[in-house]
MIDOSE-1310 file (N, C-alpha, C; in nm, 2 decimals, decimal comma, always signed):
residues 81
xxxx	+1,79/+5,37/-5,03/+1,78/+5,38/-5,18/+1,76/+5,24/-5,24; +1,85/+5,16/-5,22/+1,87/+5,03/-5,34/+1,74/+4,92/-5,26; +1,71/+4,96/-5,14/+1,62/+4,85/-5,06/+1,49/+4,88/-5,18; +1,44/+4,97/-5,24/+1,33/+5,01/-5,33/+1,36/+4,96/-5,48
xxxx	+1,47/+4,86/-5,50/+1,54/+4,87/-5,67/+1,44/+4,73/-5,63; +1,43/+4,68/-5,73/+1,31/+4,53/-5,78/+1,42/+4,50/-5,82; +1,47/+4,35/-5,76/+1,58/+4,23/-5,75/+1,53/+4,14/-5,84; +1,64/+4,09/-5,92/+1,60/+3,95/-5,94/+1,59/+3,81/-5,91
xxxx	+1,72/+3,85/-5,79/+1,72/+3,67/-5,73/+1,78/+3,74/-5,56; +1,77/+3,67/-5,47/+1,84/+3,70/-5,39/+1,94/+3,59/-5,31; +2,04/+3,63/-5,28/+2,12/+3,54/-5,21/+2,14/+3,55/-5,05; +2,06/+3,48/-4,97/+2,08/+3,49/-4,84/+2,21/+3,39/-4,81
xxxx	+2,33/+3,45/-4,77/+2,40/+3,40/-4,72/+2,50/+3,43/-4,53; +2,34/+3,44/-4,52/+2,41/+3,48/-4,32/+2,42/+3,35/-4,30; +2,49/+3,34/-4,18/+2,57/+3,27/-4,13/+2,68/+3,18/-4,15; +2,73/+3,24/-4,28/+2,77/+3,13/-4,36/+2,95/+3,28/-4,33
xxxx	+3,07/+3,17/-4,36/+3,18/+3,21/-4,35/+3,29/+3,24/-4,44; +3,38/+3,32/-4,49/+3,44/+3,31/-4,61/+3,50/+3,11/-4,66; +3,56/+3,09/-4,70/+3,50/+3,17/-4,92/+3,35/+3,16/-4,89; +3,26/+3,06/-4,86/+3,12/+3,04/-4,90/+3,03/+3,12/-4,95
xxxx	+2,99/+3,27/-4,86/+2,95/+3,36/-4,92/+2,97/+3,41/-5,11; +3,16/+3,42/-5,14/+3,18/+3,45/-5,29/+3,13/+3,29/-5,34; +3,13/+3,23/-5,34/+3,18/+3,13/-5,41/+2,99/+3,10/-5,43; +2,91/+3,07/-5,31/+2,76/+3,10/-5,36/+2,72/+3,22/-5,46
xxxx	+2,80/+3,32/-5,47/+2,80/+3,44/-5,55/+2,78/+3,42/-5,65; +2,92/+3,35/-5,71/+2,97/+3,29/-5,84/+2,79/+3,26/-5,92; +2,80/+3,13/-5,81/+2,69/+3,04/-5,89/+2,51/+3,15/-5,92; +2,52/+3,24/-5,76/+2,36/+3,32/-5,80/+2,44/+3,42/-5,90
xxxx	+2,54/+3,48/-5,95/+2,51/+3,60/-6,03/+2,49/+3,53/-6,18; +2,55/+3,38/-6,23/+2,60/+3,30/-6,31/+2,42/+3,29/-6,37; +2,31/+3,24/-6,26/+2,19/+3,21/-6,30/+2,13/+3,31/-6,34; +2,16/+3,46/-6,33/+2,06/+3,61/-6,34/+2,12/+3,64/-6,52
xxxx	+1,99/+3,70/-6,57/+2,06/+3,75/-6,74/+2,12/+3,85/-6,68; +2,17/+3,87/-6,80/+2,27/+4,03/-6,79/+2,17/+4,17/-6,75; +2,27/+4,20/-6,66/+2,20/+4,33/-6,61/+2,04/+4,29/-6,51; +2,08/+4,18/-6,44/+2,00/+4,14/-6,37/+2,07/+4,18/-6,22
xxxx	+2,00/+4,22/-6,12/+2,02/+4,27/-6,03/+2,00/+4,22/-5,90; +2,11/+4,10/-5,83/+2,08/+4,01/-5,72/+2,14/+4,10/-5,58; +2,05/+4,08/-5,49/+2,05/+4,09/-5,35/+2,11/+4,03/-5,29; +2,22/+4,03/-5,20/+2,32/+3,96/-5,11/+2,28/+4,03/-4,97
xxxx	+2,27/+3,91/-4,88/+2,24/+3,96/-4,75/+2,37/+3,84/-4,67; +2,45/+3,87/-4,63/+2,56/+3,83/-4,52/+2,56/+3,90/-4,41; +2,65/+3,76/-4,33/+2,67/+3,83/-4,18/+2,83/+3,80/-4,13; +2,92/+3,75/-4,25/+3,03/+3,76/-4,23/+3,11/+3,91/-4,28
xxxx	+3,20/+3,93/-4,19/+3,22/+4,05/-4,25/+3,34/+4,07/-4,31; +3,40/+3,94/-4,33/+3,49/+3,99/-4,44/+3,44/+4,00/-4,62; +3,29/+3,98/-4,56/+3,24/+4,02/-4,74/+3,26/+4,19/-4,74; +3,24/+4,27/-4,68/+3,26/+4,40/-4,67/+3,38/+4,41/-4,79
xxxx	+3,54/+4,35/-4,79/+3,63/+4,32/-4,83/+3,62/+4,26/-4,97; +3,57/+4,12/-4,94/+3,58/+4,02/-5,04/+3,46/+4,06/-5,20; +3,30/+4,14/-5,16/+3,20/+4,14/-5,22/+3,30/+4,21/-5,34; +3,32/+4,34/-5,29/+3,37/+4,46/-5,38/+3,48/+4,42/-5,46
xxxx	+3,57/+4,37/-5,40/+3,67/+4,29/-5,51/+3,62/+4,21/-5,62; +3,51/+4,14/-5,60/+3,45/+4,05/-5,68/+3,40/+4,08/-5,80; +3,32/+4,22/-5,73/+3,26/+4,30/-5,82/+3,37/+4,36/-5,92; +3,47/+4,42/-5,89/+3,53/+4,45/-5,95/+3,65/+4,39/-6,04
xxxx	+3,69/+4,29/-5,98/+3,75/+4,17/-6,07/+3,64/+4,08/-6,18; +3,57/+4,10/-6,18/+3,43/+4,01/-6,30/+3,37/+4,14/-6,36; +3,41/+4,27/-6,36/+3,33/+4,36/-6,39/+3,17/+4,38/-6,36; +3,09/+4,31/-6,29/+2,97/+4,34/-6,23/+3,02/+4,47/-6,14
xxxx	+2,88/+4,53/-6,17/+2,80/+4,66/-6,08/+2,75/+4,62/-5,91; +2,91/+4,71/-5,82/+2,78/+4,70/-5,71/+2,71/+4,83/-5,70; +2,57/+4,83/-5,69/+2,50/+4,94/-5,67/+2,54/+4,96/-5,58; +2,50/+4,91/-5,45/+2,46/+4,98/-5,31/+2,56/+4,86/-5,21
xxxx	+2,56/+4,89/-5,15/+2,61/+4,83/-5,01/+2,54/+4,89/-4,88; +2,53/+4,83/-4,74/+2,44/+4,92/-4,65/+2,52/+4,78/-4,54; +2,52/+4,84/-4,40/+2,54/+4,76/-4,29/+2,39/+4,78/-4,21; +2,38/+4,66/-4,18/+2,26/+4,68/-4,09/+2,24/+4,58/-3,92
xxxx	+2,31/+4,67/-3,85/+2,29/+4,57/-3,72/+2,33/+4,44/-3,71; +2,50/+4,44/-3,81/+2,56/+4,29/-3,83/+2,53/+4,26/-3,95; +2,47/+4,28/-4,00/+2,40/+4,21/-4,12/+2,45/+4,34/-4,26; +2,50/+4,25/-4,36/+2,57/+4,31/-4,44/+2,50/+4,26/-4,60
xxxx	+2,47/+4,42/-4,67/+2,38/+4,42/-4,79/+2,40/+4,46/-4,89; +2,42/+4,36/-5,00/+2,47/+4,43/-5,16/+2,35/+4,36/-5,22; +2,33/+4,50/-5,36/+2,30/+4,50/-5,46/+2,38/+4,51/-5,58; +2,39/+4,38/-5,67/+2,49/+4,37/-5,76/+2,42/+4,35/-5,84
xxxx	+2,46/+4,41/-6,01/+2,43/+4,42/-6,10/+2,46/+4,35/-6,17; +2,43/+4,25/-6,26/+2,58/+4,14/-6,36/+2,57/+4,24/-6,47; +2,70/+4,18/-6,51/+2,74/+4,30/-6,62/+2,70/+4,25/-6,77; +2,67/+4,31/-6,90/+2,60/+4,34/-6,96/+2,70/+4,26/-7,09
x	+2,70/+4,10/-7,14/+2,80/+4,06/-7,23/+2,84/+4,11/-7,35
């Protein structure tokens, strides 16, 4: 489903290990306007844990999440000021 939504920035963050993943986050969701909708691709897996809290502690939207062969995929929404 969300692999077809039109992104507006994406944040590759494989190989990279907690915090780095959120904390890159911070800064890509920080650059998208509101209701702009960034792609996270990780390969640590305590983002599984860490993404969704994020989301929900800043009130951004995660659309979608998906695991893929290690490889871990959000579509986050920023939220709307």
């Amino acid at each position: 489903m969300s692999v077809d939504l039109p992104v507006d920035g994406t944040l590759d963050a494989t190989g990279l290990n907690c915090p780095e993943p959120v904390m890159m986050l911070h800064q890509h969701i920080r650059d998208l306007p509101p209701g702009g909708l960034l792609k996270v691709i990780a390969t640590d897996p305590s983002t599984r844990r860490d993404i969704p809290k994020f989301c929900v502690f800043l009130d951004h939207e995660l659309v979608d999440q998906q695991e893929q062969a290690g490889t871990y995929l959000y579509w986050i929404r920023k939220k709307i000021d």
